[in-house]
C-alpha positions in Angstrom: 107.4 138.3 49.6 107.7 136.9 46.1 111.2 136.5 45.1 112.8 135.3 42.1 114.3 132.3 43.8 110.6 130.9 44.5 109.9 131.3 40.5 112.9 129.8 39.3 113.2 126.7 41.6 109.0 126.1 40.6 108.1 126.8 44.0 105.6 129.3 43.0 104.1 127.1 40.5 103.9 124.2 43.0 101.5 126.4 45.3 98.9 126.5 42.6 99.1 122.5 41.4 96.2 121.5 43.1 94.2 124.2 41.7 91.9 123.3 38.2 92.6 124.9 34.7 96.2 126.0 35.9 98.4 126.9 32.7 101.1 125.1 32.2 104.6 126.5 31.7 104.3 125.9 28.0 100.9 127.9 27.8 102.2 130.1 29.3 105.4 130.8 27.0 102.8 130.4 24.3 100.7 133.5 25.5 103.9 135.6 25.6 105.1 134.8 22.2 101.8 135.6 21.4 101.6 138.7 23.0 104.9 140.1 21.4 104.1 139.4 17.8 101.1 141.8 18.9 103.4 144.6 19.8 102.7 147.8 18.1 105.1 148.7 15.1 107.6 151.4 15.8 107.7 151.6 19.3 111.0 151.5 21.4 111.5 149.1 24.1 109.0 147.2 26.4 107.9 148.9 28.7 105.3 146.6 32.0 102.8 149.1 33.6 102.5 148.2 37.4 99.4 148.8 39.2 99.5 146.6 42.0 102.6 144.2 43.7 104.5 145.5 40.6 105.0 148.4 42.3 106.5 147.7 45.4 107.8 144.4 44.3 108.6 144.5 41.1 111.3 141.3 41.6 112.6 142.1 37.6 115.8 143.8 36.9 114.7 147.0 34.4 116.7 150.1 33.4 113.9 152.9 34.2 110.8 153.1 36.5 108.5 156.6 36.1 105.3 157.2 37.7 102.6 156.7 34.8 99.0 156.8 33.6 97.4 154.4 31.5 94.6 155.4 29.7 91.2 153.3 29.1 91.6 151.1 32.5 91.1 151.1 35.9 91.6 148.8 39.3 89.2 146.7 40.0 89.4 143.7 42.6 87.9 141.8 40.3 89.3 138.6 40.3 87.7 135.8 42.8 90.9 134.1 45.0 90.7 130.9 47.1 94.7 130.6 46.9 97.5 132.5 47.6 96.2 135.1 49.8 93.3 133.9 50.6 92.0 130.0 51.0 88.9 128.0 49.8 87.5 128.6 53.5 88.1 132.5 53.2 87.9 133.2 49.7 89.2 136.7 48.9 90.0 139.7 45.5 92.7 139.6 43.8 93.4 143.3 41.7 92.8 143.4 38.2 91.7 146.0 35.5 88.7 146.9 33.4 87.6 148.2 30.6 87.2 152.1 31.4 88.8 155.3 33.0 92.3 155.9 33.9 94.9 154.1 35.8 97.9 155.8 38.1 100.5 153.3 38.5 104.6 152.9 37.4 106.0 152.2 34.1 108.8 149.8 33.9 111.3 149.9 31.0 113.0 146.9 30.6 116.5 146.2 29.9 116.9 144.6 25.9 119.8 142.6 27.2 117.8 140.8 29.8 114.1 141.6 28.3 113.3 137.9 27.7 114.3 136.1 30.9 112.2 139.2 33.1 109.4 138.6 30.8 109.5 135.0 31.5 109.0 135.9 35.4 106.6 138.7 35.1 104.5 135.7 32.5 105.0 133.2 35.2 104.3 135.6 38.5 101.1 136.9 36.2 99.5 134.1 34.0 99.8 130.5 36.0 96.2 131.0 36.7 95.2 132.9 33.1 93.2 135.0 35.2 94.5 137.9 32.8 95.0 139.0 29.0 98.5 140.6 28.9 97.5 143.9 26.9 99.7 146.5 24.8 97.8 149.8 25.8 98.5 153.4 25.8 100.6 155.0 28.7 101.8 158.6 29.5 104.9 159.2 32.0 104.9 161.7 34.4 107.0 163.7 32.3 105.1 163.7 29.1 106.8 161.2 26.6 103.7 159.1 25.7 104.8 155.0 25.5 103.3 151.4 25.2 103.3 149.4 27.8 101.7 145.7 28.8 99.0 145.9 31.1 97.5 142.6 32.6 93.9 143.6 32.2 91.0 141.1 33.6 90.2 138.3 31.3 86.0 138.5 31.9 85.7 135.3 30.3 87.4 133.6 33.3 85.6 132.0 35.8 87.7 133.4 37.8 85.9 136.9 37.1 83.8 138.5 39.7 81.7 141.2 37.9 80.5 143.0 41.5 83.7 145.1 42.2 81.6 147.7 44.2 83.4 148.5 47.7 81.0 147.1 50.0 80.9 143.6 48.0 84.6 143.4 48.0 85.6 144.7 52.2 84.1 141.7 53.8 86.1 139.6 51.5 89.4 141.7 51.5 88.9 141.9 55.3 89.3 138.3 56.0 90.9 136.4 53.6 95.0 135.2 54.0 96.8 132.5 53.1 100.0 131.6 52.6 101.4 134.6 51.2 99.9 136.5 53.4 96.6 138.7 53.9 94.1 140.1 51.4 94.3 143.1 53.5 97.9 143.8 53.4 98.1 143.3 49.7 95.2 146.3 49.7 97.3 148.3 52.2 100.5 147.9 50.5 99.1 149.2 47.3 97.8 152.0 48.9 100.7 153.0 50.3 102.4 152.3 46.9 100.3 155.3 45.5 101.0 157.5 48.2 104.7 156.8 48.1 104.4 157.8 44.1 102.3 161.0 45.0 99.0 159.8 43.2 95.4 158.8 44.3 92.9 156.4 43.8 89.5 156.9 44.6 88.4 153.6 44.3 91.5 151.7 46.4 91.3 154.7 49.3 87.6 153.9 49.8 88.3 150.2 50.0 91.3 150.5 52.4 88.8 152.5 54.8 86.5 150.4 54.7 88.5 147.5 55.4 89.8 149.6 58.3 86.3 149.9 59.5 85.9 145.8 59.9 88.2 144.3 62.8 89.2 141.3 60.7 90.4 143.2 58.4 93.5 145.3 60.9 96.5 144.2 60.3 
């Protein structure tokens, strides 16, 4: 599992060196900079809306976590991956989101006296492929209060960017792809148990986690 430790000490960076087009750490300070001038006037705090390993490893310190909805996106394993959990031999999807829809995930409010140092990491953890445009985008909390939140939405300019999301395009892939952080399958299956865990559905991940199910390569 990702751990802070591993993004401090440039391990995590090192895994993706070989790689093409990797950002480098000052690109990637650049894009948040960029993406906080952006911030909406008048809102309070900063709030990260995790819809994938966010949610059950979140790895930043923040002072308040609610189950949340963010509106005008939805998952999508969009995103082609030949590292990380999967290889260039077993290529596998990586989770994104597009344009469209509704999204069930966790909002995370970040602490103001630690805000830029867990930004840094999310940045990092997120944007050392820019596979993603970090997003300020609208977000209701399961108990009404409606916030803004960064969402790490699918940058469809990428050539990283697989337009054909559709279930049976994606199982074969998810099914047997690993690498060294561990299967494309138990990334799907953690997420899915994620949901359950935070007493919300999605269609589109339940479908793909049965079908996975349904290939042997992809049981884990």
């Amino acid at each position: 599992m990702l751990t802070r430790q591993a993004i401090h000490s440039g391990e995590y960076l090192d895994h993706f060196e070989s790689l093409p087009n990797l950002w480098t750490a000052d690109r990637i300070e650049t894009s948040l900079k960029e993406t906080l001038k952006s911030r909406p006037k008048g809102i309070g705090g900063v709030w990260i809306f995790a819809y994938g390993s966010l949610m059950w490893n979140p790895m930043v310190n923040f002072e308040r976590r609610q189950v949340a909805t963010l509106h005008g996106w939805h998952r999508s394993f969009c995103l082609h991956m030949e590292i990380g959990r999967a290889s260039p031999d077993m290529p596998g999807r990586m989770l994104a989101l597009e344009s469209g829809g509704h999204t069930h995930g966790v909002a995370l409010k970040l602490c103001p006296a630690t805000m830029g140092e867990e930004l840094r990491l999310i940045w990092i953890r997120e944007m050392v492929l820019g596979s993603y445009t970090p997003t300020w985008a609208p977000v209701t909390l399961d108990d009404g209060t409606e916030v803004h939140a960064i969402a790490f939405v699918a940058d469809t300019s990428r050539e990283q960017y697989a337009a054909d999301s559709r279930v049976a395009t994606v199982a074969p892939l998810v099914a047997s792809a690993s690498g060294k952080f561990g299967s494309n399958a138990e990334y799907l299956f953690k997420l899915r148990d994620a949901l359950k865990e935070c007493n919300v559905r999605d269609t589109y991940v339940e479908a793909l986690a049965g079908e996975v199910l349904r290939i042997p390569a992809g049981r884990v």
